[in-house]
Structures are given as C-alpha cells and as structure tokens.
N, C-alpha and C positions, 0 to 999 in steps of 0.2 A: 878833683878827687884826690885819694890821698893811695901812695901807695907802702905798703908794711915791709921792708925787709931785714930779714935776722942775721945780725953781723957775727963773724967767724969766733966773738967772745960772750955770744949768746945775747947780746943785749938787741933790744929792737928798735928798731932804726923809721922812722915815717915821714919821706918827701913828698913837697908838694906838686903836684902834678898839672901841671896847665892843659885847663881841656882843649882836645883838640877841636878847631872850627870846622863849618860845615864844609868851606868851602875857602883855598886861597884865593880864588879870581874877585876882581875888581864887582862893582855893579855895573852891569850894562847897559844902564840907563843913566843915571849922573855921571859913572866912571870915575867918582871923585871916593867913597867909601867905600868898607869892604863887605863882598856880600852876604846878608842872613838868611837869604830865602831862595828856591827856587821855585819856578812855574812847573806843577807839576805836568801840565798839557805841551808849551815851547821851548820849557828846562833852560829858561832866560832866568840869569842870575840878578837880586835886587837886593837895596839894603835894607826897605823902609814902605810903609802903607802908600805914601805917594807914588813911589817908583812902580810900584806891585801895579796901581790903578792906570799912573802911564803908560805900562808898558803895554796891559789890556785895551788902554784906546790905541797905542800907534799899531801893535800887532794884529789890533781886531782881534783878540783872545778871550777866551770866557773862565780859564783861569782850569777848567774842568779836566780831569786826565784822561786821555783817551783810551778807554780799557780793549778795544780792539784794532790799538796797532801793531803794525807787522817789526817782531823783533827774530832776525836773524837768530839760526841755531847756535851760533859761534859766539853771541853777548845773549842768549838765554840764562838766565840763573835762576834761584831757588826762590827769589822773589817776584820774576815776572810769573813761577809756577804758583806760587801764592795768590800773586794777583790775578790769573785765571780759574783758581780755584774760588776763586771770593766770587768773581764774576757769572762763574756761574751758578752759586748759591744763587745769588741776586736774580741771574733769572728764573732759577726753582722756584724762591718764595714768589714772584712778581705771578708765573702760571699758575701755582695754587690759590694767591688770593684772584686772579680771572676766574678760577672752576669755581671759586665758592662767592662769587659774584653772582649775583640772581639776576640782575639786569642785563648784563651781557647772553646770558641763556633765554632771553628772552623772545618769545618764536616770530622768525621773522617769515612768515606765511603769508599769503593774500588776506588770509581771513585778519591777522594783526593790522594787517598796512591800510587795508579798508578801514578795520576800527581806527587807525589811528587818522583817516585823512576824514573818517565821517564828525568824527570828535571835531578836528581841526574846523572844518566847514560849518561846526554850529559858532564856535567863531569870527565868522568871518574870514578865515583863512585858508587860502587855497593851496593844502599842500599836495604837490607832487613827486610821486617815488621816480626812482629809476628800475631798470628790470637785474635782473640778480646778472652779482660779477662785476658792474660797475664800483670805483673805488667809494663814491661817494655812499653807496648803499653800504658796501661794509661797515665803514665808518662808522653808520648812524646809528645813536646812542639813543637818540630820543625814542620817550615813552608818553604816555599818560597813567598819571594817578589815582585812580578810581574812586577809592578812600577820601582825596584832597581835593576831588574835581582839579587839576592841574597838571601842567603841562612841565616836563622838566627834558629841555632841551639840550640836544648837542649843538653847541656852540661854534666855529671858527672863528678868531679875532685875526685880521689882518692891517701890519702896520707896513706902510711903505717905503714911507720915510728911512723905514731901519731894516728895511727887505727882512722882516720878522712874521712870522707862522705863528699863533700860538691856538691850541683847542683847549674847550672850554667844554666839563661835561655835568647832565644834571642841572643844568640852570634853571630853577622854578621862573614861570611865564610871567610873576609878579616883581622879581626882584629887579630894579633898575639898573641900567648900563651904566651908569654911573658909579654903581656900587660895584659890577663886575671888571672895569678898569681900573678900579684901586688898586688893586694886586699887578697892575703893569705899569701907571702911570703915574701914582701916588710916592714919590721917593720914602715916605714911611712906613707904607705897609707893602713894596713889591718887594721880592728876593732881588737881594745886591746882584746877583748875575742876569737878573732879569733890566734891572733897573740899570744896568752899565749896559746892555745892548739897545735898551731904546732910551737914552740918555735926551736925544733930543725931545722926546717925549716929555720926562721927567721934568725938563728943564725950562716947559712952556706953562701957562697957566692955563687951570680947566677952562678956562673959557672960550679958550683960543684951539681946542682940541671938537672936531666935529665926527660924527660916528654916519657914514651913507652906506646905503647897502644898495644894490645893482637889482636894478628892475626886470625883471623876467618876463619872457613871452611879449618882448617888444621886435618885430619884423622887421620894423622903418628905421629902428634906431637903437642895436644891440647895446648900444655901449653908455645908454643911461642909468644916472643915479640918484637915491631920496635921502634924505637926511631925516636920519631919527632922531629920536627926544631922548635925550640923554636920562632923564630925572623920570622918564617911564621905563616898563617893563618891558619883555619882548610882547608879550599877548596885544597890550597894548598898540606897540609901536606895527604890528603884521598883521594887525588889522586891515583888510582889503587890499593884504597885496600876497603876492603868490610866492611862493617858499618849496623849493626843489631840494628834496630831503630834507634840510638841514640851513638855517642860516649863517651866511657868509658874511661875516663886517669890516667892513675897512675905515682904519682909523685916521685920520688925517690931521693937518692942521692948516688953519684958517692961512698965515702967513704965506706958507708954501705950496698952499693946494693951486698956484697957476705953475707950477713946477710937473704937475702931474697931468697926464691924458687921462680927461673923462667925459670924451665924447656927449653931449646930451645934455651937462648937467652947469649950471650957470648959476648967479646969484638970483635971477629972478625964475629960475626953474623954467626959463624957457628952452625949447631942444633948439639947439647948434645942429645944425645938417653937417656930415663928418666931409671932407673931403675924399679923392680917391686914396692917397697914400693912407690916411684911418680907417679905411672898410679894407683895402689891401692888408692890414695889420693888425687890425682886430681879427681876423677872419684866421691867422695862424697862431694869436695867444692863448693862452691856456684863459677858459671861461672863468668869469670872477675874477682876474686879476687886476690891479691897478700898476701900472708902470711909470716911471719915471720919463718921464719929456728927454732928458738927456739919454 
C-alpha cells in the first residue's frame, strides 16, 4: 500500500509501504519457509496446501475452529466477543429452521409408532421402538410418506477403521447405499473434511468396502453380523430382519475386516462360538459397536 505525506513545502510526498506479514514464525511443519496460514482450530503456523493437509494428518485435525473454547478473561477481546455473538446467531437460525421443521413436530405417540411399525411389518420388516427417554428414541427421525407410499429413514453410518459417527437423515427406502456413501467415501463428491477423516476409506476401492449391520434378537450370539447389498436400497436390504428404531451400519473393509471383533460373522456366514473373554466384553460395550482387536 502506499502511504501520502505532505512535506513542510506543501508538496506531497508517496512511500512505498511493504505489507506487513501475517506472521514472522517459521512453518511448522517443513520449518524451511515462512508462514502464510494458520489453523484456525491448533493455531499451527503453515506455508502452503501440502503442509496445511500434513499437519491435519499428524495432528489428527479437521482444520475447524472450535467456537466454544475456554478463553481466559485476561486474552478476551473484541473479536472472541464477536465470535460469540456470530455463535450464537448460528444457534438462533439453526432452532428456527427445527420449529419450522414439520418433521421433527412430528407426533411421537403410540398411535404414530404403531402406525409406523404396522406400515413396517407389511414389509417385511420387524421394527422395534424403544419406550420414551431412551437416546435412540429421540434420535429417531424416521417417518413414512403416505403420498409416496415410502419410507424415509434415519440413518447411522459407522466407520471403524476411522472411529467416525456419521447420521444420515431422510433416506428414502429406494435409494441405494451405494449412492448414500458417496458423500463419505467418494474422494469427489465427499466434503474435504470429511474425506481427510476417513482417508483410509477414500483411498480403497468400492469394491474392497463392505456395508454389515448387527443382527438383533440373537440370545446365543449377540455379537453377529449380515452384509448388505450395496447396489440396493434399505427397504430392500431389511427385509426380514429386525430394526430397533433406526438402522445402524457399520462400514468396513474387506482388507482389514480380521483387525476387527465381530463375533458370529465369517466368510461363510457361519457363527464362531465367542469365547469367555468375548461374552465378558461384549457384555460391557456400548450395543452396536464395532471395535478394534487391538
């Protein structure tokens, strides 16, 4: 930039001004160039797109800034007051578009959950509610479409490989799983922060990527699992088998799936009888989960 100053004989005078940089510290990830960026989430200083992506793999960062962390009264300023004010716009707008949500208002009474498990049942499918208060009843999003004769589910996607949660709401009962892992596992249609958390995902081929969900109302052997059709739908695919509010899916891969405990579930679908230390441990994990062997 340029700055104007009017010298003591009236003429005006215009030096040039070197802008100032963001930052004199090094990068701290090559430590060879000087930095242009910071993380607005670990405020690690980078020069360049590579360093930015390294630093999100060794950090395990998602790059995102954390709008409710704790900033001392003493380094309070006029911008973390800012950035609480934005904050909570964001939740204003986020509860008025919930009120003006019709689906969420939508009555979750006996008379609803009957309709929705008798609907279920002329499919083939044996859903079960839980009794109110449970997390999983909150949760649940799913309806039926009266209009569309269809089923538009709430979803859970679970990846294990990448200790990754993701919900999924609205899923019409036709559209294939296939198409609803695009947006996680597709390096060109998922969001870059989604797609740098399951990287090992991204970086396999769909073929080598298996979708099983966890069988219910098994006594002898809690901890088996079925493998769905990718290239079908869910209506499809839960067809004769039983669904507790909401379907749970855990994504895997073929490669590393002997990495993973899953009691029951084998290349020829025949059930493994668990030992004790597997029924001693299944018996204190959180239901539906898949863990790591290590």
């Amino acid at each position: 930039m340029e700055v104007v100053i009017m010298a003591d004989d009236g003429s005006v005078e215009a030096f040039e001004v070197v802008k100032r940089k963001m930052s004199l510290k090094r990068c701290e990830i090559c430590n060879t160039d000087e930095a242009k960026y910071r993380c607005p989430r670990c405020l690690k200083y980078s020069c360049s797109l590579v360093c930015v992506k390294q630093h999100k793999t060794t950090y395990n960062c998602n790059g995102v800034r954390e709008k409710t962390a704790f900033v001392s009264i003493n380094q309070f300023s006029d911008l973390n007051l800012l950035s609480d004010y934005r904050f909570l716009e964001d939740v204003g707008r986020m509860a008025d578009r919930a009120a003006r949500d019709g689906a969420s208002h939508r009555p979750r009474t006996n008379k609803f959950v009957n309709f929705l498990r008798n609907r279920a049942r002329r499919y083939n499918i044996y859903l079960k509610t839980l009794p109110i208060g449970f997390t999983k009843r909150k949760e649940n999003s799913t309806f039926f479409n009266n209009k569309e004769k269809k089923f538009y589910w709430h979803l859970k996607l679970i990846f294990p490989h990448s200790h990754a949660k993701f919900t999924e709401k609205r899923v019409p009962d036709d559209k294939p799983l296939c198409d609803v892992l695009k947006h996680y596992v597709d390096p060109q249609e998922s969001d870059p922060v989604i797609c740098q958390r399951l990287k090992i995902y991204t970086m396999s081929p769909p073929s080598d990527i298996q979708i099983l969900m966890k069988v219910e109302v098994t006594p002898h052997n809690p901890r088996r699992y079925e493998e769905l059709d990718a290239s079908k739908g869910l209506l499809d695919n839960l067809r004769g088998k039983t669904v507790i509010e909401y379907p749970s899916l855990h994504v895997v891969l073929k490669k590393f799936k002997t990495d993973i405990d899953v009691p029951g579930y084998s290349k020829n679908k025949d059930a493994e009888k668990p030992n004790k230390d597997q029924v001693r441990e299944s018996s204190s994990e959180e239901e539906g989960e898949i863990r790591d062997s290590s």
